[in-house]
C-alpha positions as CSV (number, residue, x, y, z in Angstrom):
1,X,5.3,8.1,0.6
2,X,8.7,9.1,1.5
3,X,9.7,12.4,3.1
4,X,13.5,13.6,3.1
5,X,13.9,14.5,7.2
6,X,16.3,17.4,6.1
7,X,13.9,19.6,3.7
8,X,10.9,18.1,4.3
9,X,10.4,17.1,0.1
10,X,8.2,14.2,-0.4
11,X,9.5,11.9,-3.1
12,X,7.1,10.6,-5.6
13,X,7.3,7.0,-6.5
14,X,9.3,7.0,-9.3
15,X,12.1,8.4,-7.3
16,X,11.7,5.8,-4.3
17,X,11.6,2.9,-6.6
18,X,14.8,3.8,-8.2
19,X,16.4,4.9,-5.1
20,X,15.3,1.7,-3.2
21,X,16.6,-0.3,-5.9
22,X,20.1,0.1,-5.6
23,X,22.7,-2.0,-3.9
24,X,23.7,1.6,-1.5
25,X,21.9,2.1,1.5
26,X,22.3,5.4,1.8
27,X,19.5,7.3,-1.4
28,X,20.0,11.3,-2.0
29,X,17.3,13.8,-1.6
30,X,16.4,14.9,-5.2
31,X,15.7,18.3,-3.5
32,X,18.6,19.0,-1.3
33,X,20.9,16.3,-2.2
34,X,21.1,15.1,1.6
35,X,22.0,11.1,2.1
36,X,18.6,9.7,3.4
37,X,18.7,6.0,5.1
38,X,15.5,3.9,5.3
39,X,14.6,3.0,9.1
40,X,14.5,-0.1,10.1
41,X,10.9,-0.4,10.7
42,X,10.4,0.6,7.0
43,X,12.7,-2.3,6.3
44,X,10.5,-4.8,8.8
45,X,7.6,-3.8,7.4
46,X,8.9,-4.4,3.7
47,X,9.9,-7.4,4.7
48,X,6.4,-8.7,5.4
49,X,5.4,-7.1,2.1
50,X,7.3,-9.6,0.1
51,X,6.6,-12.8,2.3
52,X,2.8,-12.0,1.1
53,X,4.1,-12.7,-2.6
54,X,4.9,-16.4,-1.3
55,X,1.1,-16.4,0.4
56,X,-0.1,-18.5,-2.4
57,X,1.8,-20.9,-2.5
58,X,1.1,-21.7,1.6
59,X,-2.2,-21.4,0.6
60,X,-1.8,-24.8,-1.9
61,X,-0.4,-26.4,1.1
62,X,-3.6,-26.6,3.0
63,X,-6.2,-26.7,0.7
64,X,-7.0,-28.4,-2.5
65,X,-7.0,-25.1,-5.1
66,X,-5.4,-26.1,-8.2
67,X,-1.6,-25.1,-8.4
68,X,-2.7,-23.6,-11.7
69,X,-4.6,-21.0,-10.1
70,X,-2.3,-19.8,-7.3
71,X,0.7,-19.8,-9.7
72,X,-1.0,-17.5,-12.1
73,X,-1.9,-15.0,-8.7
74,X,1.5,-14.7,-8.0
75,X,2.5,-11.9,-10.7
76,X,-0.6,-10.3,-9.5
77,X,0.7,-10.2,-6.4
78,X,3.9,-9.4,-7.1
79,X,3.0,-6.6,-8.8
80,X,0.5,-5.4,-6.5
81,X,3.6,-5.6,-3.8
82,X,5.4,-3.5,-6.2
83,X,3.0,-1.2,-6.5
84,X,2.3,-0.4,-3.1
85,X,6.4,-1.0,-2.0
86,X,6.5,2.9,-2.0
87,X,4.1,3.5,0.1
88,X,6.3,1.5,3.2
89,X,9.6,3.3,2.7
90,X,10.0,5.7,5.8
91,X,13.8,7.8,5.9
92,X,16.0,8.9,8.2
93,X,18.6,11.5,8.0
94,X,21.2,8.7,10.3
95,X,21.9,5.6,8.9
96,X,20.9,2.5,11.8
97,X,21.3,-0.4,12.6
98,X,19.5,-3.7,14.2
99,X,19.6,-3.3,17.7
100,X,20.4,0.4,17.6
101,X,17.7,3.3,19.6
């Protein structure tokens, strides 16, 4: 779960859903108000997250499982992706970017 770098607070899930959610990178500590940035390897690893929601559909391109079946698994996977989403997030007190140590 996510941990504010300045006070140490672990956010629950509620509060990283909604404070992932927005368009603004930077997301406030609900504890000490500090801007907190996700790192870039939370964002790789998020990325991977939601390429597993398309999984089903590679699946249907090499076998012969009806499309019926692996459309109705992907909002089970989609929500399972959602459910475990808060779980990736890692912050940083500095905002990063690609390429940056």
């Amino acid at each position: 779960m996510s941990t504010c770098q300045n006070c140490n607070n672990m956010w629950n899930w509620k509060q990283t859903i909604r404070k992932t959610t927005t368009l603004d990178p930077a997301m406030t500590c609900p504890n000490c108000g500090e801007k907190q940035y996700q790192t870039q390897k939370s964002k790789k690893r998020i990325s991977f997250l939601t390429v597993i929601i398309l999984l089903p559909l590679l699946i249907q391109t090499f076998s012969d499982i009806p499309v019926i079946m692996l459309l109705s698994l992907l909002p089970v996977i989609a929500v399972i992706v959602f459910l475990l989403y808060p779980f990736f997030v890692e912050l940083s007190s500095k905002e990063r970017y690609i390429g940056e140590e």
